[in-house]
C-alpha positions as CSV (number, residue, x, y, z in Angstrom):
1,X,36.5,-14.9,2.2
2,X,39.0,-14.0,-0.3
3,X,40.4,-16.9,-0.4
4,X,37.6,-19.3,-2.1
5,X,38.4,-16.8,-5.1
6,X,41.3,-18.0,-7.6
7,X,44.4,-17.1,-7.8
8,X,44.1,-14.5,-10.2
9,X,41.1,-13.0,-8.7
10,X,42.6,-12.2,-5.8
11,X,44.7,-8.3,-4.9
12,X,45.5,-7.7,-1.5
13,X,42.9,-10.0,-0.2
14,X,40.1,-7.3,-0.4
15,X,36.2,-7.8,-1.5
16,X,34.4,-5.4,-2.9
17,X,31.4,-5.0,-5.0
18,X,29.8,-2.7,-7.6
19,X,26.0,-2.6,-7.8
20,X,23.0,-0.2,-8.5
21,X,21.4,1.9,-6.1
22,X,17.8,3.1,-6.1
23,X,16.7,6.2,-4.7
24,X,13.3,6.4,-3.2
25,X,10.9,8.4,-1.9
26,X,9.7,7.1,1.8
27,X,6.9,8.1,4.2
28,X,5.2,6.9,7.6
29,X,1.9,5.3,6.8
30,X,0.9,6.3,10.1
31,X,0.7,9.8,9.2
32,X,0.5,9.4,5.5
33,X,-2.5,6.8,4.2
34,X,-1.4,4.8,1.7
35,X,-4.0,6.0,-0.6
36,X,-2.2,9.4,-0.4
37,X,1.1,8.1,-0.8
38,X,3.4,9.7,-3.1
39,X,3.9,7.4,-6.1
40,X,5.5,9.2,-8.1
41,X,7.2,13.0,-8.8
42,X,3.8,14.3,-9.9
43,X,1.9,12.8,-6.9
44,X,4.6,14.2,-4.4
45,X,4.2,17.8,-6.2
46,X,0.2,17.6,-6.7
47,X,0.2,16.7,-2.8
48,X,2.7,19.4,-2.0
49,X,0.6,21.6,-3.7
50,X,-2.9,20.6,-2.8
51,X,-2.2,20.9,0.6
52,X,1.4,23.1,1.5
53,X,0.3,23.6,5.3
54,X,0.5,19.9,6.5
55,X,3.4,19.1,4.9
56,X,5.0,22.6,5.7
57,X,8.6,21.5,8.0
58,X,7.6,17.8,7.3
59,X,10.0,17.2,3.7
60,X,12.9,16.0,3.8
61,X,15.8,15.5,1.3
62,X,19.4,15.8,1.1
63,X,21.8,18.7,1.6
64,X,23.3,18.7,-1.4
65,X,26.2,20.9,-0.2
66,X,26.8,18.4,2.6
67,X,26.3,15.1,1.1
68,X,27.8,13.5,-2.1
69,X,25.4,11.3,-2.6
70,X,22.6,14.1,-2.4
71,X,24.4,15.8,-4.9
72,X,24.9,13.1,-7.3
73,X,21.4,12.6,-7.2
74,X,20.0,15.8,-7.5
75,X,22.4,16.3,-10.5
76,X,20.9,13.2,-11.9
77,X,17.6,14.4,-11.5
78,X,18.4,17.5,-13.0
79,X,19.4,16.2,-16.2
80,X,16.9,13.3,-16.3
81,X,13.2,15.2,-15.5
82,X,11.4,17.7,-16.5
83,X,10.2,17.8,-13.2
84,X,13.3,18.6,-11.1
85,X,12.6,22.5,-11.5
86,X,9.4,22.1,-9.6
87,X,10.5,20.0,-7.2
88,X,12.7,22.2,-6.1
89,X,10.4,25.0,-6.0
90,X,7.9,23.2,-4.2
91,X,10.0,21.9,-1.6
92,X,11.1,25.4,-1.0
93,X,7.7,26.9,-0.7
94,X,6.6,24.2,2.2
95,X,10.1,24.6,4.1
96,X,11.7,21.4,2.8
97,X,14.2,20.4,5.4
98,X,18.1,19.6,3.8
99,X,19.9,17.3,6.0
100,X,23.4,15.6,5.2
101,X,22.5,11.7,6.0
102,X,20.8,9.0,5.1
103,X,20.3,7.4,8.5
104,X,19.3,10.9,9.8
105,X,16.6,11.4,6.9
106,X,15.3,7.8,7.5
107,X,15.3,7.9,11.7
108,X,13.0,11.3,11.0
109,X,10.5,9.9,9.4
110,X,10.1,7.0,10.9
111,X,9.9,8.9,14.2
112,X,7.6,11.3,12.8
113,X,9.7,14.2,12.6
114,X,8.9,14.7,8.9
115,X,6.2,13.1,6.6
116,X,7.9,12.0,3.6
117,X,11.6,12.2,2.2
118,X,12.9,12.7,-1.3
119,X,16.1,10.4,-2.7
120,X,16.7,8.3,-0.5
121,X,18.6,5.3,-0.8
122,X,16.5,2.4,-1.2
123,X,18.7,-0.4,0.7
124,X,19.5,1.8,3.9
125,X,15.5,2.2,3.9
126,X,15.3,-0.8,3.2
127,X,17.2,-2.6,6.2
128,X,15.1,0.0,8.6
129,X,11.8,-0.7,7.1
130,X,12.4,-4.7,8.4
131,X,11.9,-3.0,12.0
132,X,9.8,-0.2,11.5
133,X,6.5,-1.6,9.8
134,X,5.3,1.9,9.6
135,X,8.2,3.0,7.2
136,X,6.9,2.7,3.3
137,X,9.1,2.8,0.5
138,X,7.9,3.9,-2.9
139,X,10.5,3.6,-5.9
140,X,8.8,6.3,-7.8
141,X,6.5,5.2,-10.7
142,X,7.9,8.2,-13.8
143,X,11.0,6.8,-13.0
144,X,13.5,5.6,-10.7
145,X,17.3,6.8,-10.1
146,X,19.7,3.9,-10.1
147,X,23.0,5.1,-8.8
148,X,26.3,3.0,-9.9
149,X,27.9,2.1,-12.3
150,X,26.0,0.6,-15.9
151,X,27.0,-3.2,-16.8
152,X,29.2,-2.0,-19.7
153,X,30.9,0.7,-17.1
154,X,31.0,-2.1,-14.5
155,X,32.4,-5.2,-17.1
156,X,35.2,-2.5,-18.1
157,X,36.2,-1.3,-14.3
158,X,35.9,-4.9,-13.5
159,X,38.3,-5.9,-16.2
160,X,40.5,-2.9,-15.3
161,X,40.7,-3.8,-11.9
162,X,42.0,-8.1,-12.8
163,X,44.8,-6.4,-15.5
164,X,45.6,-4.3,-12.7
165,X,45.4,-7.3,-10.0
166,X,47.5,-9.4,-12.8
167,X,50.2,-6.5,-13.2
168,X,50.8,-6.8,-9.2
169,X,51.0,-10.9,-9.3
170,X,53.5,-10.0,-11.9
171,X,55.4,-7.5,-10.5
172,X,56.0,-8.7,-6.8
């Protein structure tokens, strides 16, 4: 594939890419309605709140401790909302379950296991949603998380990265 790039585009025939990714918030219609869905931070707290026993055990999110990704987003959210605080204090009160991966987050709600998940990342949910039509996702309405890397970041690490791939042409 490498190949249909030019010659000075090409470094040890590799491809990568650099892109965004958005966390979301995902829950089973079947046992969510849609008219309850959590659109947004405050709707996932109000419903937390307004009702703690059937969502008790049925949250999930990431273990921040075991998961970089978990942590880079609940960092994020810290510095971003005035919200995080409460988040974290709600999903402590209904037993909030911390788990390490995405695919294990994603498999338990669409199985049932929990309700709703916190963070997630959007493509992963994505790709399962195409064979799980009761999977929803909801990129949160106050605002969403992009993960990555900014255009400015990503023209400079891209330009980076060609010197770099230049330097090696030269040097060999």
């Amino acid at each position: 594939m490498t190949g249909r790039l030019g010659q000075g585009r090409r470094w040890r025939n590799e491809l990568f890419g650099l892109t965004r990714e958005p966390a979301a918030i995902i829950y089973n219609r079947r046992l969510v309605p849609e008219d309850q869905a959590p659109l947004s931070r405050y709707a996932l707290l109000d419903a937390l709140a307004r009702d703690p026993g059937r969502y008790r055990g049925k949250v999930a999110t990431y273990d921040i401790g075991r998961s970089g990704v978990g942590y880079v987003m609940a960092f994020s959210d810290s510095l971003r909302s005035s919200t995080f605080g409460r988040l974290v204090q709600a999903f402590r009160s209904v037993g909030a379950e911390a788990t390490c991966c995405s695919a294990e987050i994603i498999d338990g709600v669409a199985r049932g296991r929990w309700l709703v998940a916190y963070n997630v990342l959007g493509s992963y949910a994505l790709r399962r949603a195409e064979a799980e039509p009761d999977l929803r996702i909801v990129l949160p309405q106050d605002y969403t998380l992009l993960l990555g890397l900014d255009r400015e970041k990503r023209r400079r690490m891209l330009s980076d990265w060609t010197a770099g791939a230049a330097e090696a042409e030269w040097s060999r």
